[in-house]
LUMPA-451385 format. One line per field, with one value per residue: residue in three letters; x, y, z of N, C-alpha, C in turn. Coordinates in nm, 2 decimals. Layout:
// LUMPA-451385
mardo <- ala; ...
n.x <- X; ...
n.y <- Y; ...
n.z <- Z; ...
ca.x <- X; ...
ca.y <- Y; ...
ca.z <- Z; ...
c.x <- X; ...
c.y <- Y; ...
c.z <- Z; ...
// end
This chain:
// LUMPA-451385
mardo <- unk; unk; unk; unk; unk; unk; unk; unk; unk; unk; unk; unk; unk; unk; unk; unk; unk; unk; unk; unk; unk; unk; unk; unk; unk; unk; unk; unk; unk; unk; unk; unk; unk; unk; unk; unk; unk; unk; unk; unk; unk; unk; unk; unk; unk; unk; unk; unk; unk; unk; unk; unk; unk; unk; unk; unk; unk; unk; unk; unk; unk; unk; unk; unk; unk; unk; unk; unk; unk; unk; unk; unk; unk; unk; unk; unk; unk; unk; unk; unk; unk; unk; unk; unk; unk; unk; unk; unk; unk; unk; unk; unk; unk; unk; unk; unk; unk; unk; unk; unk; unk; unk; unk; unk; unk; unk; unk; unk; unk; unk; unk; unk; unk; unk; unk; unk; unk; unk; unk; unk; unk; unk; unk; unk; unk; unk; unk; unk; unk; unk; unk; unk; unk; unk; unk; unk; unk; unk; unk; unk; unk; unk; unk; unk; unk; unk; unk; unk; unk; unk; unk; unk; unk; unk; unk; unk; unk; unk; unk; unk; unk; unk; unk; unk; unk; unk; unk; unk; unk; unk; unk; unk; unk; unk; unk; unk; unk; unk; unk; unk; unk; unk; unk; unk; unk; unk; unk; unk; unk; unk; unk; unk; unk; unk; unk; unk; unk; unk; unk; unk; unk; unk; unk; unk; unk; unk; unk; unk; unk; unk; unk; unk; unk; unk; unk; unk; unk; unk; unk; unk; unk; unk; unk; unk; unk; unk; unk; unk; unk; unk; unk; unk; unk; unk; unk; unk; unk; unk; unk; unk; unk; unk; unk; unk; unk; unk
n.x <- -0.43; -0.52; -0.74; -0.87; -1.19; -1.34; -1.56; -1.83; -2.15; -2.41; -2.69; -3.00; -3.05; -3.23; -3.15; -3.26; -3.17; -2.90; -2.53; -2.19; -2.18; -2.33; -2.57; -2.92; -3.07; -3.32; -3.42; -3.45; -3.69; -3.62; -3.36; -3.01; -2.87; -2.59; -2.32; -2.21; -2.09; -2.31; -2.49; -2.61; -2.53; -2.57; -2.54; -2.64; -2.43; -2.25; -2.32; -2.26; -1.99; -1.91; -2.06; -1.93; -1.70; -1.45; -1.23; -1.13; -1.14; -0.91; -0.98; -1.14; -1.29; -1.37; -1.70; -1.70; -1.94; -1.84; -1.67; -1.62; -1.56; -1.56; -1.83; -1.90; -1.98; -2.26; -2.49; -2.72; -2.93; -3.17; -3.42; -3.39; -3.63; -3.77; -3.86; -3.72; -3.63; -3.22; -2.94; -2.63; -2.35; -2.04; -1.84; -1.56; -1.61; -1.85; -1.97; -1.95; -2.08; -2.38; -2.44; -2.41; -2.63; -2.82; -2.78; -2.83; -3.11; -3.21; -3.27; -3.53; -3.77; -4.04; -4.25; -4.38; -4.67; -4.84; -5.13; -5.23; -5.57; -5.75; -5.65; -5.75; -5.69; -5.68; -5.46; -5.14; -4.97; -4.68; -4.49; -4.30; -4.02; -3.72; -3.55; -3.33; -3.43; -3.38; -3.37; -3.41; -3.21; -3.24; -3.52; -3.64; -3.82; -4.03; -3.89; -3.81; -3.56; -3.48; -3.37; -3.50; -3.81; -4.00; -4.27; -4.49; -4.77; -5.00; -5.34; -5.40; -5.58; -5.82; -5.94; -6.04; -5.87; -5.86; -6.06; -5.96; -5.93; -5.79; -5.48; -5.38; -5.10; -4.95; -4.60; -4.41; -4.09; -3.93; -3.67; -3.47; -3.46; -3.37; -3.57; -3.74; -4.03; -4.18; -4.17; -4.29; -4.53; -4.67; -4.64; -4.92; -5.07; -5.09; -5.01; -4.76; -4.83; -4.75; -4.51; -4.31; -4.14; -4.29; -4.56; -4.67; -4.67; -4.92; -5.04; -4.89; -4.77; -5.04; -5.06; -4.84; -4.98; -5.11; -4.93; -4.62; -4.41; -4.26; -4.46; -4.38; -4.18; -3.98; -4.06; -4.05; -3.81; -3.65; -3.32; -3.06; -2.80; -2.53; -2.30; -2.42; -2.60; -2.89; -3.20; -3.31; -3.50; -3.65; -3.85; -3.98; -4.11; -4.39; -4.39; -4.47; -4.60; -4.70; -4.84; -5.08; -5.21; -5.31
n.y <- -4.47; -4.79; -5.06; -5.39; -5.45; -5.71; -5.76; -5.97; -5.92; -5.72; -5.64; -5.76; -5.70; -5.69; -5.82; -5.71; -5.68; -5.80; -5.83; -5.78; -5.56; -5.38; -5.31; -5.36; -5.25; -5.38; -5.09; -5.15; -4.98; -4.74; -4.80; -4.63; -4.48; -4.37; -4.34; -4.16; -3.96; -3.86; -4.10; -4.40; -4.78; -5.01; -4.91; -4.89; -4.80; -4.94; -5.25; -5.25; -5.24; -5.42; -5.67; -5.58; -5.65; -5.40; -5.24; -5.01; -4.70; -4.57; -4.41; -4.10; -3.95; -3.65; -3.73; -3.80; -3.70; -3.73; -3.97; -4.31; -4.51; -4.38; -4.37; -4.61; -4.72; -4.58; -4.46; -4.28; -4.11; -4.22; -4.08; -4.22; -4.30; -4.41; -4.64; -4.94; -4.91; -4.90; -4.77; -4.93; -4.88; -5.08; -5.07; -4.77; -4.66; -4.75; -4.60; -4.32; -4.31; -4.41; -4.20; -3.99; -4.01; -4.00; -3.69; -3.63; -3.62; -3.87; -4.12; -4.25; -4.26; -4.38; -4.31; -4.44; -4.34; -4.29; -4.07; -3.74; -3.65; -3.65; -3.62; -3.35; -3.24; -3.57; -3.61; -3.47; -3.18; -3.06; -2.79; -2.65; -2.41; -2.58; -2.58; -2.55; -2.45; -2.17; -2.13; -2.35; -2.61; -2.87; -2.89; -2.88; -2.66; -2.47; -2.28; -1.85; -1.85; -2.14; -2.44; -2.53; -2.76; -3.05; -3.24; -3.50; -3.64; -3.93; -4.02; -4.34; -4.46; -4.40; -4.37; -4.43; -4.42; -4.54; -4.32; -4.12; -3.95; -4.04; -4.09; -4.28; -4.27; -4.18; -4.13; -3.89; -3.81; -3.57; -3.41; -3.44; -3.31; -3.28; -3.40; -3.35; -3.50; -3.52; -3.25; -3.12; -3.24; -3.18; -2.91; -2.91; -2.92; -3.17; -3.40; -3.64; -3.94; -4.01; -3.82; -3.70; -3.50; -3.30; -3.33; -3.21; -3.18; -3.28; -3.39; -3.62; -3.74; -3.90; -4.05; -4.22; -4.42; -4.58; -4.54; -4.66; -4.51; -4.26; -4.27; -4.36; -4.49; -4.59; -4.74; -4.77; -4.77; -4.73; -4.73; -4.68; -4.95; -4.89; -5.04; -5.24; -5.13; -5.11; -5.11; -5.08; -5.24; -5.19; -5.32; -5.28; -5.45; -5.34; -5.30; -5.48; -5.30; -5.07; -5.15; -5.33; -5.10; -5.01
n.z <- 6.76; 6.62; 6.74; 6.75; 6.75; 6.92; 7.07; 7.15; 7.01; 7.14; 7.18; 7.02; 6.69; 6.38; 6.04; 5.71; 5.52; 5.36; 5.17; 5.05; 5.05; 5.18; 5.41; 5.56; 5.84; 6.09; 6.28; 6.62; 6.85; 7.07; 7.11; 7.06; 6.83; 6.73; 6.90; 7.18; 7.47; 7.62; 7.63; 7.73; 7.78; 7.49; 7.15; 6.80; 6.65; 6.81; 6.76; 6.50; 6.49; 6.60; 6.44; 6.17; 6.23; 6.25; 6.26; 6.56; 6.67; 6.97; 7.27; 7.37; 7.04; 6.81; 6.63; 6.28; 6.02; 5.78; 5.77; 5.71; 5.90; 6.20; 6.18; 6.18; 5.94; 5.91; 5.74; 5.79; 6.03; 6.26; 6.53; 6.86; 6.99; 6.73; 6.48; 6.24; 5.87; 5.86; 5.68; 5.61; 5.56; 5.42; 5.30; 5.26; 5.01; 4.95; 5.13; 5.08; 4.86; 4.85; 5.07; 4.97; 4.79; 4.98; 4.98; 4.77; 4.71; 4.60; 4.72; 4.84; 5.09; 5.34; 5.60; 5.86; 6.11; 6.38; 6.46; 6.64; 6.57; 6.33; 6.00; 5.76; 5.45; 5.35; 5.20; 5.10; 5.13; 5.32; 5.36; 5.48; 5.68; 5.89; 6.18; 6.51; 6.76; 6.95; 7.25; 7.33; 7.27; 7.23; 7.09; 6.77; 6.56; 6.36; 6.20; 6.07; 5.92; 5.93; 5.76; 5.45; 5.42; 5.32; 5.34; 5.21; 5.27; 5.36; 5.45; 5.60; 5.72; 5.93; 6.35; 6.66; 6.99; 7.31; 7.39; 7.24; 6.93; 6.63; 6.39; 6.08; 5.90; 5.61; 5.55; 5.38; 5.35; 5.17; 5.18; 5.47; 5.69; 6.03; 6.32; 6.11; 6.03; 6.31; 6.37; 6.17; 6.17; 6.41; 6.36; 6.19; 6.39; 6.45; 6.60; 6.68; 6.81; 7.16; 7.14; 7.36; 7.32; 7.14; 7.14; 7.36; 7.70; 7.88; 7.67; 7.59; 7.84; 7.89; 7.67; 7.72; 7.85; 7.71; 7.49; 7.45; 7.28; 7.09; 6.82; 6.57; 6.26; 6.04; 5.73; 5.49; 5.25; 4.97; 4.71; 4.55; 4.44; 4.54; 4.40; 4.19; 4.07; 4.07; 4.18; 4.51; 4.73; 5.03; 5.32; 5.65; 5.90; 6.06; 6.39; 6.74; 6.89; 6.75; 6.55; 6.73; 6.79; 6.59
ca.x <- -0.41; -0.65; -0.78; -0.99; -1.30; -1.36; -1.65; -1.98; -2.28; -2.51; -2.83; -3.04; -3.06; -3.27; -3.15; -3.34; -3.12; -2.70; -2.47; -2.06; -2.13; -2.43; -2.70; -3.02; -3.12; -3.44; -3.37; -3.57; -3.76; -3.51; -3.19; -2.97; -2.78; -2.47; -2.24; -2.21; -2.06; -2.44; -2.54; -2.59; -2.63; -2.51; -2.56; -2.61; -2.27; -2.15; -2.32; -2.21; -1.82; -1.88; -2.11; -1.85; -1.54; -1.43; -1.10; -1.24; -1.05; -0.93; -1.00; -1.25; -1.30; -1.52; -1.76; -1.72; -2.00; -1.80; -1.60; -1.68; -1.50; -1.62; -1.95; -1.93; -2.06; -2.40; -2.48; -2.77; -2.99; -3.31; -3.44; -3.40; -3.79; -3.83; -3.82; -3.73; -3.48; -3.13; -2.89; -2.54; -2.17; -1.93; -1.63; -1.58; -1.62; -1.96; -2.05; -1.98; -2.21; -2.48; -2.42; -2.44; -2.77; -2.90; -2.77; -2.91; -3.23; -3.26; -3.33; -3.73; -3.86; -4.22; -4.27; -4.55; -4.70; -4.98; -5.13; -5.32; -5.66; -5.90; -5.63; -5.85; -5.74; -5.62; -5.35; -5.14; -4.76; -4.60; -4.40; -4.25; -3.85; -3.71; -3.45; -3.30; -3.49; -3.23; -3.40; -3.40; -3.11; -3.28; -3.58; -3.61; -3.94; -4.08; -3.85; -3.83; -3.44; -3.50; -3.36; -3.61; -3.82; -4.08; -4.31; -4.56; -4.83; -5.17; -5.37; -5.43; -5.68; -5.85; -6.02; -6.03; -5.79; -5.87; -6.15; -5.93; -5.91; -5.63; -5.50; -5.23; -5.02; -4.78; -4.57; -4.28; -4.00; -3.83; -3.57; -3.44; -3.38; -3.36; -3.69; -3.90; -4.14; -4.24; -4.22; -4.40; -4.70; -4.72; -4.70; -5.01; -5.20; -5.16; -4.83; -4.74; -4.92; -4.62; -4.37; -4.29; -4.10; -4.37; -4.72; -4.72; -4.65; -4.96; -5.10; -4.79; -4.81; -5.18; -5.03; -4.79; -5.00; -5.13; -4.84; -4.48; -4.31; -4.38; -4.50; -4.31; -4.12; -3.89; -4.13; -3.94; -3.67; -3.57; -3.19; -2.97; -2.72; -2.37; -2.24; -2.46; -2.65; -3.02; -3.29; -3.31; -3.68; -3.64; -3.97; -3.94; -4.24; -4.46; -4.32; -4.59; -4.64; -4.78; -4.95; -5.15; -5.26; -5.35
ca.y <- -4.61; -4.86; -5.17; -5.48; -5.54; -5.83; -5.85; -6.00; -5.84; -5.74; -5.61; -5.81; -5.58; -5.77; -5.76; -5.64; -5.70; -5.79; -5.80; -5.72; -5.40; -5.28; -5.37; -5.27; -5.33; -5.28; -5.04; -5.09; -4.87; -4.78; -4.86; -4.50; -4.51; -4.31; -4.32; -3.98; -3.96; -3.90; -4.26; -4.54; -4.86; -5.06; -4.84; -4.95; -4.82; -5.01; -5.28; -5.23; -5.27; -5.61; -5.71; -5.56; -5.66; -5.29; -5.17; -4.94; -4.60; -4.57; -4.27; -4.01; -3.88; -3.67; -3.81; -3.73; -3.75; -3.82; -4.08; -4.46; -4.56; -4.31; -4.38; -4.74; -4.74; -4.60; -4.39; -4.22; -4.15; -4.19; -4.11; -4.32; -4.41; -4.44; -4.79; -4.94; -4.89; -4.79; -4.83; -4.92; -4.93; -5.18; -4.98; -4.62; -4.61; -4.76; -4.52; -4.22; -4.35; -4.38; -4.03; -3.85; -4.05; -3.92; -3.53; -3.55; -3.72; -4.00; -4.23; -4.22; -4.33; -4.42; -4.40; -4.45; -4.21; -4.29; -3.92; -3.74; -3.64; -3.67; -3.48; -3.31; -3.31; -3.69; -3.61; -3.29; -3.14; -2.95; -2.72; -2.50; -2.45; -2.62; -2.48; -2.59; -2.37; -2.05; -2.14; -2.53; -2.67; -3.03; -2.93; -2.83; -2.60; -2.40; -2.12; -1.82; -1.86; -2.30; -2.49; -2.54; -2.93; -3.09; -3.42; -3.53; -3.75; -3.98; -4.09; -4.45; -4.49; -4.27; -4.42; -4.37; -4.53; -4.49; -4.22; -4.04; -3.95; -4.08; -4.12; -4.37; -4.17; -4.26; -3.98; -3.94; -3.68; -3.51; -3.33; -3.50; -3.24; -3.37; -3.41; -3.31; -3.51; -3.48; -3.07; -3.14; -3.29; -3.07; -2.75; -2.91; -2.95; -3.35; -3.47; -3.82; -4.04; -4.07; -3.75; -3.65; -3.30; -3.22; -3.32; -3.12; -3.23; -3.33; -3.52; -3.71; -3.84; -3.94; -4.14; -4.29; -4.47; -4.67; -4.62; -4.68; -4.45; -4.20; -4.40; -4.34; -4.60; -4.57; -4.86; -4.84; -4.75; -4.78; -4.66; -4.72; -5.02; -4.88; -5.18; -5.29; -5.01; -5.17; -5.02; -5.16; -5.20; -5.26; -5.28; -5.30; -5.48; -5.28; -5.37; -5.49; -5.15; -5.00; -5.26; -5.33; -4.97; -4.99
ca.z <- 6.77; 6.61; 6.77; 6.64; 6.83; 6.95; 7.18; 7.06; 6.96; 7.26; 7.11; 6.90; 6.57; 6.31; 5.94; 5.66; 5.40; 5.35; 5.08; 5.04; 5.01; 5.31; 5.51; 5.58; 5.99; 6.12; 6.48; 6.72; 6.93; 7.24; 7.08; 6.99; 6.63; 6.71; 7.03; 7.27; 7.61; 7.76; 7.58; 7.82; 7.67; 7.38; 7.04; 6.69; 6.62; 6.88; 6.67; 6.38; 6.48; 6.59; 6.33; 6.02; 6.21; 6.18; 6.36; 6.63; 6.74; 7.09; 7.32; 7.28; 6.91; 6.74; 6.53; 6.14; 5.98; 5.63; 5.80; 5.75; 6.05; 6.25; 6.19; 6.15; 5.83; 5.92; 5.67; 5.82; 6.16; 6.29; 6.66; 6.98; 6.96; 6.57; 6.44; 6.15; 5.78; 5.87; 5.59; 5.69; 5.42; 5.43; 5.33; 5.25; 4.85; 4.95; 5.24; 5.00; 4.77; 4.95; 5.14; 4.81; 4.78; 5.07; 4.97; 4.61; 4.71; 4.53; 4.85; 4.91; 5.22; 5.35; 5.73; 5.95; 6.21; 6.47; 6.52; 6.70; 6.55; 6.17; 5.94; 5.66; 5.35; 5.37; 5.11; 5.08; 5.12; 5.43; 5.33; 5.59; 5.69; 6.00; 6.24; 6.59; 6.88; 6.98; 7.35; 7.37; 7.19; 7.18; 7.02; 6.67; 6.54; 6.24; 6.20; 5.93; 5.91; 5.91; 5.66; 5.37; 5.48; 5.27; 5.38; 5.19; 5.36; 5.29; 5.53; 5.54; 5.82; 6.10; 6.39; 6.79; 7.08; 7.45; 7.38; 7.13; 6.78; 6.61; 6.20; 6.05; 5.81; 5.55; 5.49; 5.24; 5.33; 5.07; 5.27; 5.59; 5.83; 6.18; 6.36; 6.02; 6.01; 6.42; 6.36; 6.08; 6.17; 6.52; 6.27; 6.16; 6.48; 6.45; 6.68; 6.68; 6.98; 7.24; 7.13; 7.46; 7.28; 7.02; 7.17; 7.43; 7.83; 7.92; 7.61; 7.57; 7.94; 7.88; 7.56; 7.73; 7.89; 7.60; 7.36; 7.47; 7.23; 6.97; 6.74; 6.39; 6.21; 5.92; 5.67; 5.35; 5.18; 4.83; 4.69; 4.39; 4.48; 4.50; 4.30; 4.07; 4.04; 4.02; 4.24; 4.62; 4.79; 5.17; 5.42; 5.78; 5.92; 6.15; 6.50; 6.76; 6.98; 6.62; 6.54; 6.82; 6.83; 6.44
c.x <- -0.54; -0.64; -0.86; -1.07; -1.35; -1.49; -1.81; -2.11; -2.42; -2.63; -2.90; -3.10; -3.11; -3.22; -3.23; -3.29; -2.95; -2.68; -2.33; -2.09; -2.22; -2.55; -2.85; -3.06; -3.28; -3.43; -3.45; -3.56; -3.65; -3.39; -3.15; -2.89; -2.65; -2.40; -2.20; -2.21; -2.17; -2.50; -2.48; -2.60; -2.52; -2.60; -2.57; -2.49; -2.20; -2.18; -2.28; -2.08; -1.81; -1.97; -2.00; -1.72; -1.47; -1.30; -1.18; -1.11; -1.03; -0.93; -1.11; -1.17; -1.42; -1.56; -1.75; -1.81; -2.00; -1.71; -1.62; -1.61; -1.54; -1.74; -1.96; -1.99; -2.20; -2.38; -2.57; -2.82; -3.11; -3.31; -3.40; -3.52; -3.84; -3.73; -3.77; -3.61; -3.36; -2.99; -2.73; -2.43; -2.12; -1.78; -1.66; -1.62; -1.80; -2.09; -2.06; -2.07; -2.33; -2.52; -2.45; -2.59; -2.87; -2.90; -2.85; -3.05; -3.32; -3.28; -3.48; -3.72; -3.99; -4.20; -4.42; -4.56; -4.82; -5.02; -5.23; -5.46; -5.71; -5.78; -5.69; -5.75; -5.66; -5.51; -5.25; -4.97; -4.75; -4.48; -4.35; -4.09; -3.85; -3.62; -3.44; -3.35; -3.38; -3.30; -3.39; -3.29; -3.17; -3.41; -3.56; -3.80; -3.98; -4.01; -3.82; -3.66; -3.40; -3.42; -3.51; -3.64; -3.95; -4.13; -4.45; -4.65; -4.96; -5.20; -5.45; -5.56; -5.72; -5.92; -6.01; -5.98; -5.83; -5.94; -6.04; -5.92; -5.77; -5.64; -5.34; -5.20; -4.92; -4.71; -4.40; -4.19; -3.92; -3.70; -3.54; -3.37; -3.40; -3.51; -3.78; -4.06; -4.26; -4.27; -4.32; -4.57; -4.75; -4.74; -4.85; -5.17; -5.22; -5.05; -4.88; -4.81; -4.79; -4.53; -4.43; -4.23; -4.23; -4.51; -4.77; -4.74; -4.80; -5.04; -5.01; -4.78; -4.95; -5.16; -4.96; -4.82; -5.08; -5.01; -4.73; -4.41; -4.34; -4.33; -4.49; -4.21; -4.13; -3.96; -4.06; -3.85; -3.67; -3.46; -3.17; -2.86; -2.62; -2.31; -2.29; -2.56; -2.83; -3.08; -3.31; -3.41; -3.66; -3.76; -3.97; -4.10; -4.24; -4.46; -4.44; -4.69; -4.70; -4.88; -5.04; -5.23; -5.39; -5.46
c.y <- -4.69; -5.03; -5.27; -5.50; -5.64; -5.89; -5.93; -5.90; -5.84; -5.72; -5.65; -5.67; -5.72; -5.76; -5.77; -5.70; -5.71; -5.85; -5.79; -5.62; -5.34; -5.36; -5.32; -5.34; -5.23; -5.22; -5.06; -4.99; -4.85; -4.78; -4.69; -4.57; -4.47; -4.30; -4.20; -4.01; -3.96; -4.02; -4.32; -4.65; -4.89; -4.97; -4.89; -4.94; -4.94; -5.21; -5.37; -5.26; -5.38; -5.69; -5.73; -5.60; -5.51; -5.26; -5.02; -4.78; -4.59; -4.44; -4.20; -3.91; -3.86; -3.72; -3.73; -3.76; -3.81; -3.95; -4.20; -4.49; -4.48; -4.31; -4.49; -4.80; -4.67; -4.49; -4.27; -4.22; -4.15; -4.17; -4.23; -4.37; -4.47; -4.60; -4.78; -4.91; -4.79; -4.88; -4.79; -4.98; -4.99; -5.17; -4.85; -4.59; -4.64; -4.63; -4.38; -4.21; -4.36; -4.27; -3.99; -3.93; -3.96; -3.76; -3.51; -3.59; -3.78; -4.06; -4.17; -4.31; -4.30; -4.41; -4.38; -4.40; -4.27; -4.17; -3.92; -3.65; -3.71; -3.61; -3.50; -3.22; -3.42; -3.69; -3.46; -3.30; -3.05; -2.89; -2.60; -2.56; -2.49; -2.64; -2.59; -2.46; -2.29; -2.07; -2.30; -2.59; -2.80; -3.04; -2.83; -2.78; -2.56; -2.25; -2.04; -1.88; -1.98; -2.31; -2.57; -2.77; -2.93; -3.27; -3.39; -3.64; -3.79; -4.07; -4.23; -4.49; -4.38; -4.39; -4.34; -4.51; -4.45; -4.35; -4.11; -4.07; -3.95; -4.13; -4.23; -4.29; -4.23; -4.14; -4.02; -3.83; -3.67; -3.46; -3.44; -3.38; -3.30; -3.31; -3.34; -3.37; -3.47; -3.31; -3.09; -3.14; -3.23; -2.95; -2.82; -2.94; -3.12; -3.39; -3.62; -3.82; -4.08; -3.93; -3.67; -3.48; -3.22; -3.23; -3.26; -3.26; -3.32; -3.44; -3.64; -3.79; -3.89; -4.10; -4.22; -4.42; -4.62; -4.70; -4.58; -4.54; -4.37; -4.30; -4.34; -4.43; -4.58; -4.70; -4.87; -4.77; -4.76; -4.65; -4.76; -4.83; -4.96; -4.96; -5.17; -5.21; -5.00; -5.08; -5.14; -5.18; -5.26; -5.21; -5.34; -5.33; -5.42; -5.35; -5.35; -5.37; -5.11; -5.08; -5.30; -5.25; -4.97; -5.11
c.z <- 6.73; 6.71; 6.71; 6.74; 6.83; 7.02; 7.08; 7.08; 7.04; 7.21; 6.97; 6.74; 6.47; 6.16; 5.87; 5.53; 5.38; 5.23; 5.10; 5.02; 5.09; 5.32; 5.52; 5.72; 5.97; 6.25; 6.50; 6.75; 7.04; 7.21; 7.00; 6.89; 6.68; 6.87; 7.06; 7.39; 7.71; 7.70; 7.69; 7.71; 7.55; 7.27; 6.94; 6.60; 6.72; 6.77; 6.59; 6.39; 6.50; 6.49; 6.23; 6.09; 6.19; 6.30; 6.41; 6.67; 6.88; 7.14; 7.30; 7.13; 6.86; 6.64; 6.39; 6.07; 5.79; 5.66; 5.84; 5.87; 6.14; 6.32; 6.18; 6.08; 5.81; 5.80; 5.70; 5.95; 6.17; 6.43; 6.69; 6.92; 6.82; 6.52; 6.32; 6.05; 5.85; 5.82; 5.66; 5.55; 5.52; 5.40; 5.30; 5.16; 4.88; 5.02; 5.20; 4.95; 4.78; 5.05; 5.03; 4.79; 4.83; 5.04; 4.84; 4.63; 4.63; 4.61; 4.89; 5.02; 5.27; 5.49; 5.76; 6.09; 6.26; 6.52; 6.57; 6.59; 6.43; 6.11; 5.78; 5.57; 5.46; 5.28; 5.06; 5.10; 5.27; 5.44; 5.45; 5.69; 5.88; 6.05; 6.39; 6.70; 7.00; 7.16; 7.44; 7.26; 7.12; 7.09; 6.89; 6.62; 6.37; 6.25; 6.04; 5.89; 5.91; 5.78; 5.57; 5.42; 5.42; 5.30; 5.32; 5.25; 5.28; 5.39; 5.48; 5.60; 5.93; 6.19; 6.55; 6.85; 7.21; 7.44; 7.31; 7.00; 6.74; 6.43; 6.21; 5.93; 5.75; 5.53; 5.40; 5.24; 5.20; 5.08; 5.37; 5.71; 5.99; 6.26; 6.24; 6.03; 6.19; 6.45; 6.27; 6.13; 6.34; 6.45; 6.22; 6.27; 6.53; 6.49; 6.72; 6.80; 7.03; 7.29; 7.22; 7.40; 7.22; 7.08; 7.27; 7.57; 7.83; 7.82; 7.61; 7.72; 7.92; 7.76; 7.59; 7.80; 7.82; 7.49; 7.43; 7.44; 7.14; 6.87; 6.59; 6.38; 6.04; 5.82; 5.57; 5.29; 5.03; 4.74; 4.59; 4.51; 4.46; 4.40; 4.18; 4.02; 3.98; 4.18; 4.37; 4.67; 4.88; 5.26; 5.53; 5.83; 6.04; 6.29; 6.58; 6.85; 6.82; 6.62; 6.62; 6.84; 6.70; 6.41
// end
């Protein structure tokens, strides 16, 4: 049975970019993307259904991740803590279209990483495959049997916060496997400022004490228009917990 939702739209979501044919929000920090029975809290699906007007399913159903309605258009995820681009269809022919984006990777994206130490070189590739942990379900590691994950990075700045050493990072996933870039740059010795999974118990309480959250944010974007088939350039300005630090 479908319904039409009606309620209004509780969580300020900022846009980025709109159109008849998709969106681009910037998430905050704190706010989840996808609705799941241990979610508290208003979701950016949730959203999204009152934003697009979208007839809503009643009951529990699983989530498909080919199915615009389902997903409420979104088309992709980022963390809870990770700010910033998250591109959202407007009907289905659109929300295909933009999926196959994301699988052939033509969608580039830029984010930004507050880490922890100097990383030497300042410009390079991290190549190494990246799996879900046969011991912790939630976190995901460097395994041989991983799916193949590539992030290119370039440091933009180093300096020191609260008597530590610390870099700003752009980095540039190639792949999108889920938690890449935070395995990433812990396989390298250099974990985000914040990431309670990856930095390890006690630095990550020490961090949290200066920085909120781990501190990565989705900065830019650029995709082919579904439509009109011209090149999109979307940048999510550096929200003030980053910036402050930087």
């Amino acid at each position: 049975m479908l319904i039409l939702r009606i309620e209004e739209e509780k969580v300020n979501i900022p846009i980025l970019y709109e159109d008849d044919d998709l969106l681009v929000i910037n998430k905050p920090p704190g706010v989840v993307v996808n609705n799941a029975q241990s979610v508290e809290g208003e979701t950016v699906q949730d959203w999204a259904h009152a934003h697009l007007g979208l007839p809503e399913l009643t009951g529990p159903a699983p989530v498909n991740p080919d199915d615009f309605l389902s997903r409420a258009g979104i088309v992709h995820r980022i963390d809870k803590e990770t700010s910033g681009c998250l591109v959202i269809a407007k009907n289905p022919v659109n929300f295909a279209a933009l999926q196959l984006q994301f699988k052939e990777r033509t969608i580039k994206k830029t984010y930004l990483a507050i880490v922890h130490g100097v990383i030497v070189p300042e410009s390079g590739e991290i190549r190494a495959p990246v799996g879900r942990l046969p011991w912790n379900r939630e976190r995901f590691g460097i395994l041989p049997g991983g799916k193949d994950a590539v992030t290119l990075y370039r440091v933009a700045r180093s300096g020191t916060s609260h008597k530590t050493d610390i870099s700003l990072v752009e980095l540039y996933p190639e792949t999108g496997r889920t938690h890449q870039i935070r395995v990433h740059l812990k396989y390298i010795n250099h974990p985000i400022v914040g990431d309670w999974q990856y930095a390890g118990r006690k630095t990550a309480r020490n961090d949290r004490v200066w920085a909120p959250r781990v501190m990565l944010h989705a900065w830019k974007i650029v995709l082919t228009h579904p439509v009109s088939g011209g090149a999109l350039a979307i940048e999510a300005p550096v929200p003030d917990d980053m910036s402050s630090i930087i």
